[in-house]
Steps between C-alpha positions, in 0.01 A plus 500: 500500500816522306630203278863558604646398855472737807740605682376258781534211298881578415565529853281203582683336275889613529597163675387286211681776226842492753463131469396478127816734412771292721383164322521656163905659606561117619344311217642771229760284363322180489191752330742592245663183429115346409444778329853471327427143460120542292652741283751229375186335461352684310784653318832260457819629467677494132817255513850639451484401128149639397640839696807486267289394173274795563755751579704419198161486288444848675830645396473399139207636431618838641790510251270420217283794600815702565592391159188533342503898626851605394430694203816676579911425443614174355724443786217476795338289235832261474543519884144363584565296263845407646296443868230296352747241354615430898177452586 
């Protein structure tokens, strides 16, 4: 005797799979929203200011490391420099 399904039982079966299959294609949105919904759970979303606080913490640090690897002219040096003062 094999472990896996026959091809009997498939076909014995086939109703309960067609019907299995046309819950899950009505039910997928309401699936997805639950799923949607324990993610936010789990996970919250960041608030508009903590997106903007780490984006602008994000962008510094890139022009000190931008800064902090120009070894070359004076002038990208005084432009960085120029762009980090906006930040």
């Amino acid at each position: 005797m094999s472990t896996y399904m026959t091809l009997m039982e498939i076909v014995h079966n086939w109703p309960l799979v067609i019907l299995a299959l046309a819950l899950l294609m009505v039910f997928k949105p309401l699936l997805f929203g639950c799923a949607k919904a324990a993610v936010l759970v789990v996970k919250p979303k960041l608030t508009k200011e903590e997106r903007l606080q780490r984006r602008q913490m994000r962008d510094a640090m890139m022009l000190k490391r931008m800064l902090n690897s120009m070894e070359g002219s004076p002038s990208h040096v005084a432009e960085l420099q120029a762009l980090a003062s906006r930040v």
